[in-house]
N, C-alpha and C positions, 0 to 999 in steps of 0.2 A: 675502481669504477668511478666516473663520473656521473654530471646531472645528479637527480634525485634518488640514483641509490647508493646506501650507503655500507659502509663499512660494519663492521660490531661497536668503534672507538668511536663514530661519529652520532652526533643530538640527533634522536629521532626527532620526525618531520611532526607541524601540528598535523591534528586531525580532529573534525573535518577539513577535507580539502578542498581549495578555493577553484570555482567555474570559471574561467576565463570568459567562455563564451557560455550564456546561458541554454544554450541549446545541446549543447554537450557536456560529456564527465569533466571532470576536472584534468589536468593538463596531466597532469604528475601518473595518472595510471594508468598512460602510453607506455611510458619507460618502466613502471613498479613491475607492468605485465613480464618485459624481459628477465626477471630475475625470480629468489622465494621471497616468500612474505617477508615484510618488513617490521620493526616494531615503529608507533607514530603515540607521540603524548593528547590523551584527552585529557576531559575535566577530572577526571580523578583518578589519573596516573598515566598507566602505559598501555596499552595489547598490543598487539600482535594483526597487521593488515596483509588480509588477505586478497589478490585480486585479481589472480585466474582461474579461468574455467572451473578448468581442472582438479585445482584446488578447492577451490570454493563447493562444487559438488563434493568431494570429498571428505568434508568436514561436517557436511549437511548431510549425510549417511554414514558419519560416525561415532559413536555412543561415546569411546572417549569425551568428547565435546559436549555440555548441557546446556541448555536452554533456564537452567533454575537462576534465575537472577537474583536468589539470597544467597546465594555460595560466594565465598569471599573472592576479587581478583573478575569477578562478571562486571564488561564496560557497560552500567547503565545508562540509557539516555533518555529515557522520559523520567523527566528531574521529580518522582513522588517514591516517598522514603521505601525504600524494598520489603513487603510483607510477603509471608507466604500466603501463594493461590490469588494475591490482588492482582494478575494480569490472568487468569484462567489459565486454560491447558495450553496456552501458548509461552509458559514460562513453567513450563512441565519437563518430566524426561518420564521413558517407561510403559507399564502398565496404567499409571494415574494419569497419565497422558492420553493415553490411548482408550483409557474408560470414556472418561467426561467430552472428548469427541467425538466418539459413538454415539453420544445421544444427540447431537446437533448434526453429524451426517446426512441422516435421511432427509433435511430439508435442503439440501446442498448439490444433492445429487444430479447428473444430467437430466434424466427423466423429473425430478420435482421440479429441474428448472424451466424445462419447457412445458409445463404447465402452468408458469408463471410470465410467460412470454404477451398472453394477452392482456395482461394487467399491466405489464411493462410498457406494450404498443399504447396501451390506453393514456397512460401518463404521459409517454413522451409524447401524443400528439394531444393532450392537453397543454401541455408548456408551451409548445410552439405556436397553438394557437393563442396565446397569453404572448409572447414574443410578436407574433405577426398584427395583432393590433393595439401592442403598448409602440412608446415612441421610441424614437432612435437617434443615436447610436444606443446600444445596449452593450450591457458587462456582461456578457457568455457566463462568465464565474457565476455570479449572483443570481442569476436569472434562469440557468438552465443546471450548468455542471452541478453546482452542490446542492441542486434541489429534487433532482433525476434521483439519485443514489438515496440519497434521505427519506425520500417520499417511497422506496422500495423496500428501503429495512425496514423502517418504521410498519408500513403493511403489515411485513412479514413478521415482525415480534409482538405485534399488535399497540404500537404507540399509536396514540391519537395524533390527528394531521396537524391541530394547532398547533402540538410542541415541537413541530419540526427545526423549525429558527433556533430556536433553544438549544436541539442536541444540536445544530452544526456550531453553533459558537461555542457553545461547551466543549465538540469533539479538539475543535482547532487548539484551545486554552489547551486541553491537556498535554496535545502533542508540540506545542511550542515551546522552541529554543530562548525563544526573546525573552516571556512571561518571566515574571518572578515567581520562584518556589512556590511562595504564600499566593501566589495569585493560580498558577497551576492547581495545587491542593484546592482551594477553595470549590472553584470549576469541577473538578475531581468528585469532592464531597455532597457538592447540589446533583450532581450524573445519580450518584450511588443512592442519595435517598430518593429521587424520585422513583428509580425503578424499584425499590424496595418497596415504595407503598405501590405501584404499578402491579409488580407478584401479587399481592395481597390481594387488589383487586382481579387478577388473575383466578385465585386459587376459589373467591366466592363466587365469580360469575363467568366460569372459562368462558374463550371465545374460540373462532379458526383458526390460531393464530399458532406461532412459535414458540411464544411466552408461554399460553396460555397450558398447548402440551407439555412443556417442560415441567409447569406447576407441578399438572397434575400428573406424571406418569413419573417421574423420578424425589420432585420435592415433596410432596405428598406422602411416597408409597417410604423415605428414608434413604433412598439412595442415590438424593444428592442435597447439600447442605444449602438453606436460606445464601449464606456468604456464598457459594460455589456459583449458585444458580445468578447470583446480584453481578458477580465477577461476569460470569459467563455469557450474560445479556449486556454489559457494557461491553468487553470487547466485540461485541459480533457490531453493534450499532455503531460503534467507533471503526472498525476495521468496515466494516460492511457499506461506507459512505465516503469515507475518510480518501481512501484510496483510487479509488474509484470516480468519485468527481475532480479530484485533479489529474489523474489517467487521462478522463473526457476533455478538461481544459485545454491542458497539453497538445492531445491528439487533434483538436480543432487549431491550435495555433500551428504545428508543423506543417498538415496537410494544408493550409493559406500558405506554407510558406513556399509548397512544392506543385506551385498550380498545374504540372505538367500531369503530375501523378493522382491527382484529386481531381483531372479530366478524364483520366481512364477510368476514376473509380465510380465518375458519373457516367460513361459512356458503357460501362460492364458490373454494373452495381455485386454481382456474384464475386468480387474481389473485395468487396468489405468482409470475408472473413479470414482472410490471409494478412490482408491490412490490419487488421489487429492485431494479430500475433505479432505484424514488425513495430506498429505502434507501443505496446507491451514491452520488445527485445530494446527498443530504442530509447525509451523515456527509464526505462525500471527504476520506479519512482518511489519505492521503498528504500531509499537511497544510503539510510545512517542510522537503519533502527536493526539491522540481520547481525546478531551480535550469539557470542557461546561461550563458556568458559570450561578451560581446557580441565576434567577430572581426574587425570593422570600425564605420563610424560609419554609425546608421542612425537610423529613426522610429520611435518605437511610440505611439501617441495622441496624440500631437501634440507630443513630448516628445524631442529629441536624446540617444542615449545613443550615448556616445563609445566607439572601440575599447577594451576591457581592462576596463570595467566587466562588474560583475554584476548577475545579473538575477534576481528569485525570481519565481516563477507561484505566485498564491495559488487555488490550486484549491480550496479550500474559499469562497472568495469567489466568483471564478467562476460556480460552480454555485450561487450564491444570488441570483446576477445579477436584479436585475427586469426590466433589459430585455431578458431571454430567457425566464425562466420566471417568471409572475406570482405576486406574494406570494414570494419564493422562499425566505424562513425559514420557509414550512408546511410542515407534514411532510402529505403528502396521497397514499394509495397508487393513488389513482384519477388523478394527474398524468398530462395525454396527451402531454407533452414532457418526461417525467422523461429518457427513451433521449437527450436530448441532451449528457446529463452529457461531463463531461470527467474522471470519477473515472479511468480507464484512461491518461489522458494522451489524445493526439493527432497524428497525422499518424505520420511513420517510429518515434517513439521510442512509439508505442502498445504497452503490455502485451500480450507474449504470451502470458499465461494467463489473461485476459478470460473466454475462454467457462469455465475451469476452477472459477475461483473463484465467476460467474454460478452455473454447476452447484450448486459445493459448498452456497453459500449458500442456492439456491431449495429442494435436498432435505433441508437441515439444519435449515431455518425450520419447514419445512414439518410434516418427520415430529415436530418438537419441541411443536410446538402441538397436532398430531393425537392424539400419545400423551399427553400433559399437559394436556388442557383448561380443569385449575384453575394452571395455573401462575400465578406471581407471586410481586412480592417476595418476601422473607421479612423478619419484623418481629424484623431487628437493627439495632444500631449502625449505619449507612451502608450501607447494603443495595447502594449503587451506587457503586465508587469511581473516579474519572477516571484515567488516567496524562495527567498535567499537562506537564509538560519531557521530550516525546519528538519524535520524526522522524514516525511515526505515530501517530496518534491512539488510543483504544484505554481499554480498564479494564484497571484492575490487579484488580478483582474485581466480580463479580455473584453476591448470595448471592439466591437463589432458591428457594421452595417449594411445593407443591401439595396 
């Protein structure tokens, strides 16, 4: 074979792999897509890249594969030393798996989330009115994306609105490539004891909140641990903002980029929610954290990987797949198989805030375009800046004007 696949005899490829073009995967998982998984060297050794469809579901629906990141041979990449249960049930396999997200489901659900719809309209058209009469140009990033999502988990787990600023620079430290260990950890350590005295205040004075039921219906009664419950409420704040404000970033800069396609969506607003789903298939912005390590010796494309290897899922590849969705580097909001995305993941480890983040994104696009109808760039230096060496994908800024 030629190009970037390789033989068994030849160096695997680094990994991560390098964007040519910041608006798309990386070059290399046009060609990796024609063949089976490859092996690629991370920071601390080898796995095993996976990066079609196909496969990638595959592995995501099979038990062979774990999610436990203390098991020897798991590529980890959020660089804090591997404990057991420091990432909650999203570094589970199983029934313990499957316990400790049952108690966070019911707030996740379709129905809870459209109950939360007005709370959400209420904040996004608090920002905008904060936007429409601060000055301009403005940084989209700083001013809308990462303060939409924050300002909604926070609600929901009952943080107070001050520390909002706090947990986004906190969330960002921990998921960053760049940061040093010791500066990650430390980030890490301030996240973990505030919510730990946050429970506490929970448990003496519940509220309506997320925290507050978890206190008391599972911490409380024994059947779920101080440490479980501290885990548990950091990942949903991290995952539950994290993703999601750069999702919005993202989706605000392609749609500038496709003014043909962002005049239909103001011309027939009822396609903001198809536009999502190709928003979602397009960016899948979870880009270098979908990772498992293999618990026995099994198949995945015709390719042997042996017990203790690891495995990365390129979901951004994935959902570019041709032999699923045609053309699949076009960004097209009219796509009638964009819903097939795997941005959420798949099978048991699928996101439970799916419909949450669908929501935030379709009312935040939505009322942003409607209130702003000259938006667009603004004519500075880099008007659109990428975050390059992250876990997700994302701007470090979008300066914007109207």
């Amino acid at each position: 074979m030629t190009g970037i696949l390789r033989s068994p005899v030849e160096e695997p490829a680094e990994w991560p792999m390098v964007r040519t073009d910041p608006y798309s995967p990386p070059d290399a998982y046009a060609e990796l897509r024609q063949g089976p998984p490859v092996k690629v060297r991370i920071r601390t050794g080898e796995a095993w890249l996976v990066t079609r469809y196909e496969d990638v579901r595959r592995v995501l629906t099979d038990e062979r594969f774990s999610s436990d990141d203390t098991l020897p041979g798991f590529p980890v990449r959020i660089q804090l030393p591997p404990a057991p249960r420091v990432m909650s049930f999203t570094r589970m396999d199983g029934e313990e798996h499957n316990r400790l997200r049952r108690m966070v489901m019911p707030e996740f659900t379709a129905r809870a989330t459209r109950r939360l719809r007005p709370q959400v309209e209420a904040l996004v058209d608090r920002l905008l009115d904060e936007l429409a009469e601060g000055p301009r140009p403005v940084d989209l990033v700083a001013r809308l994306s990462l303060r939409l999502p924050s300002l909604v988990i926070a609600r929901m787990l009952g943080v107070p609105e001050s520390d909002e600023v706090d947990f986004t620079d906190l969330s960002q430290a921990v998921l960053s490539q760049d940061a040093s260990p010791e500066e990650i950890l430390a980030a890490f350590v301030r996240m973990t004891e505030y919510l730990d005295g946050l429970i506490t205040a929970k448990l003496n004075r519940p509220a309506d909140d997320l925290l507050s039921r978890l206190a008391t219906q599972y911490l409380a009664t024994g059947e779920l641990s101080r440490e479980d419950l501290v885990a548990m409420a950091r990942l949903l704040l991290v995952a539950g903002h994290e993703t999601t404000a750069h999702q919005l970033s993202l989706s605000v800069a392609v749609l500038l980029r496709h003014p043909e396609q962002l005049a239909d969506l103001r011309r027939d607003p009822s396609l903001f929610g198809s536009a999502v789903e190709e928003l979602l298939r397009y960016w899948s912005i979870t880009q270098d954290n979908q990772v498992r390590v293999a618990v026995a010796d099994t198949e995945v494309g015709g390719v042997r990987i042996p017990r203790g290897a690891g495995v990365i899922l390129a979901y951004p590849s994935a959902n570019h797949d041709e032999a699923v969705f045609a053309d699949g580097g076009r960004f097209d909001i009219r796509r009638e198989d964009a819903s097939r995305h795997i941005a959420f993941g798949h099978g048991r480890h699928l996101c439970p805030g799916a419909p949450l983040a669908r929501m935030e994104l379709e009312l935040c696009l939505r009322a942003l375009f409607e209130r702003f109808p000259a938006l667009r760039l603004a004519d500075v230096p880099e008007p659109v800046v990428f975050r390059q060496n992250t876990i997700n994908y994302g701007l470090t800024a979008l300066h914007v004007t109207w």
